[in-house]
N, C-alpha and C positions, 0 to 999 in steps of 0.2 A: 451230449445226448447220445446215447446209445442207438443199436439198430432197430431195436422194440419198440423204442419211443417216436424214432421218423418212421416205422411201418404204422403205427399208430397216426401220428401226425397225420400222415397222407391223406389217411381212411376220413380223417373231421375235416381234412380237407375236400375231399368229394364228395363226401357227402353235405357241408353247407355248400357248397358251390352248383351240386343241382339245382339251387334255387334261380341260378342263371338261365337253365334250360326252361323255365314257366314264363319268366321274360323274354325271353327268344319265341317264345308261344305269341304271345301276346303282341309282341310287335312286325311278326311275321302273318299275322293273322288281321283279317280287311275289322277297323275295329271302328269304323265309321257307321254301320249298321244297328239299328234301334235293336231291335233281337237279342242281337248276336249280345250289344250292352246288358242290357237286361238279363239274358240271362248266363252270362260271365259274372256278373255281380251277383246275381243269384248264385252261383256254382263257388262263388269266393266265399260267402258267408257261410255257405251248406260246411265249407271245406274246413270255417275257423270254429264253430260249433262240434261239428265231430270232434277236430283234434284236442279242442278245451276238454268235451267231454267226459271223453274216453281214451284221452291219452294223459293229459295235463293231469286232470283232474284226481284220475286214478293212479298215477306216479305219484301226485302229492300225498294224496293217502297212503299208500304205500312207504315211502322213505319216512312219512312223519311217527307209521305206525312202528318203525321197527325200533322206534326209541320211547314210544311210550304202548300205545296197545290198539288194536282195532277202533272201539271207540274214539277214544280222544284223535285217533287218526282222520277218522270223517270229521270229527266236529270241527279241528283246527283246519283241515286242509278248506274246509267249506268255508271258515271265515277267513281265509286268505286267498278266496277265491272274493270273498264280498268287498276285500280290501283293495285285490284289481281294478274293481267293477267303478269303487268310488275313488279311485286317483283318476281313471279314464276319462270318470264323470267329472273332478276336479278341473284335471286339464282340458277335457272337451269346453268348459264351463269357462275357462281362462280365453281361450282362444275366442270364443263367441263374443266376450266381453271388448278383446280386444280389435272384433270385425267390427263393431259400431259404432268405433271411430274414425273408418274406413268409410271411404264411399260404396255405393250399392253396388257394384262392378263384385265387388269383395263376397257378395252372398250369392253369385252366379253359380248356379249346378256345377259347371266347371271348379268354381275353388273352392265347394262341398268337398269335388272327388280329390283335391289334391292335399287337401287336409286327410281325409279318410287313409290316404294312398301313405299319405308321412307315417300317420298314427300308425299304421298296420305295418309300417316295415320299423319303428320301434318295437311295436307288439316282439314281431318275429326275428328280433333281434335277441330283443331277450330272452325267448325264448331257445333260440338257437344257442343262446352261450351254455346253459348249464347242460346242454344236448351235448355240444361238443367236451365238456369235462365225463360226460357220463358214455360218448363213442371211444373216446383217448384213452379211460381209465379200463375199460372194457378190454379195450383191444390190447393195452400193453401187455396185461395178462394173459389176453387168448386172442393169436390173431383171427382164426377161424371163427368164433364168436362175436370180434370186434367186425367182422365181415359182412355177418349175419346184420350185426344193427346198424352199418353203415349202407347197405343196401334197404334197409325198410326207411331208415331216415329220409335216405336219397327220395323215395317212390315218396315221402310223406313234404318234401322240401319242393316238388318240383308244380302242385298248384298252391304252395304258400307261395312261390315266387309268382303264380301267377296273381295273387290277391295284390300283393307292392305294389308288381308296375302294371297292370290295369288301369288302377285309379290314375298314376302320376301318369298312365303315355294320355289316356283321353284330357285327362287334363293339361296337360301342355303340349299335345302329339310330337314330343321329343323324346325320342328314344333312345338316346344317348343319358340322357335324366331317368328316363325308366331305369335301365340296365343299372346306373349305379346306383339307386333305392334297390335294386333287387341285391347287386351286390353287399352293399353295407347290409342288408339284412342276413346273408348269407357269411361272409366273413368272421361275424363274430363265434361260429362255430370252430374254427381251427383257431380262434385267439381263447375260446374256452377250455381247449385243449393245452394251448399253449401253457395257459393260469394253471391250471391244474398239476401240468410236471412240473413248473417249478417254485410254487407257491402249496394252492389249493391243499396237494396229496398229503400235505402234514397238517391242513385245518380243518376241513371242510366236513361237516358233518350232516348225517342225515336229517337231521330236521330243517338244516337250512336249506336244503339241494328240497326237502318238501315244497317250505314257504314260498322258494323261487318258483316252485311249478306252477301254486294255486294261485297268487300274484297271479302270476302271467296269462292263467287260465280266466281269470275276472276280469284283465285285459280285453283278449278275444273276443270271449263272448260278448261283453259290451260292443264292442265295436261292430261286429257281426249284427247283432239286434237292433241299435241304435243308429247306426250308419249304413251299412250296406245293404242290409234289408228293404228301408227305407228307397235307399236310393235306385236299388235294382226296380222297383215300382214306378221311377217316377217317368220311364219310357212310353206305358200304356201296356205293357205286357204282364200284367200277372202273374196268370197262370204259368208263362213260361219262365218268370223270374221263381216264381214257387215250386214249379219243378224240378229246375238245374241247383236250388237248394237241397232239395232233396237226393240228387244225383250227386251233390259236393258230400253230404253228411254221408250214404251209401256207399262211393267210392273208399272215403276214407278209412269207413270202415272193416272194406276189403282189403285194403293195405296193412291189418295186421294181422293178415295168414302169413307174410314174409318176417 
């Protein structure tokens, strides 16, 4: 491996691993408080709806359009955003199936969040891998560029890491289990890097690097609407669960002036 390829490497190395710094948020921060849950969960889903939206969603269009045409670019990327939506609902569906053979302990708010907390840091696992093929290929060609996107990654990794370990630290208040859900969600970003120099850069084509986004994006948003939404409610605070929604969706999409 060359010197372009480890200045590269580094950069999907730091930037999935800010998703460490939203976990350090999280478990540094008094997380016993109804509020404060509420609307942390609130500000988690605000944060995974933006990013589907307007990042996911318009990448997928984007990479799918440039192999076939504007059109068919929305229409595929949308129905691989509905193909997210119903694996989520698949496995959410499998899982459920498998709590009611479980005693009632098993349907406690508590092991809602810690299922929510697993799902989300698969979500943003996968999502982080085709990130890091797309910081590493960036950056081998142009460090200063590969700069540019490893710092807006960073600012866009550091409250996905705090969506992970929310769910998993309230749910088991072990935050050594947080830290590594935030991690394995964050890692796969320099292992997508990795795939890419010595695999990917002779396969990988834009319609696929599309599909992976909108997947991913049917992922999120499912989980955001169906799970965290829900759950951010179930403290008594609404409005403040609906606010810091709307301060997750907001933020994030100030995070792409960088």
């Amino acid at each position: 491996m060359d010197l372009q390829a480890l200045y590269a490497l580094l950069l999907s190395v730091i930037a999935g691993m800010a998703t460490l710094i939203g976990g350090l948020i999280v478990i540094f921060t008094k997380s016993d408080n109804k509020k404060f849950i509420s609307a942390s969960l609130g500000f988690a889903s605000g944060v995974m709806i933006s990013v589907s939206m307007m990042e996911l969603y318009s990448t997928s269009a984007s990479y799918i359009s440039i192999d076939t045409n504007d059109f068919y670019g929305t229409i595929l990327s949308t129905l691989f955003v509905g193909i997210g939506m119903f694996i989520t609902f698949i496995i959410n569906h499998f899982v459920q199936d498998e709590n009611k053979s479980l005693d009632n302990l098993n349907h406690s708010p508590k092991n809602k969040l810690f299922s929510v907390g697993f799902v989300s840091m698969l979500a943003i696992a996968i999502h982080n891998f085709p990130e890091g093929i797309a910081t590493f290929m960036s950056s081998y060609g142009n460090i200063a560029l590969g700069l540019s996107i490893t710092l807006a990654i960073a600012f866009h990794n550091i409250p996905e890491g705090i969506t992970v370990a929310l769910p998993i630290y309230l749910s088991t208040n072990n935050k050594k289990k947080a830290l590594l859900y935030t991690f394995l969600s964050g890692i796969t970003e320099p292992l997508g890097a990795l795939l890419a120099y010595f695999v990917l850069r002779f396969f990988l084509t834009n319609f696929i690097m599309g599909s992976i986004f909108g997947i991913v994006a049917g992922i999120m948003i499912y989980i955001a609407v169906d799970d965290l939404i829900p759950s951010s409610r179930n403290y008594g605070y609404d409005k403040i669960a609906l606010l810091f929604t709307l301060i997750g969706i907001c933020l994030m999409s100030l995070t792409q002036i960088f």
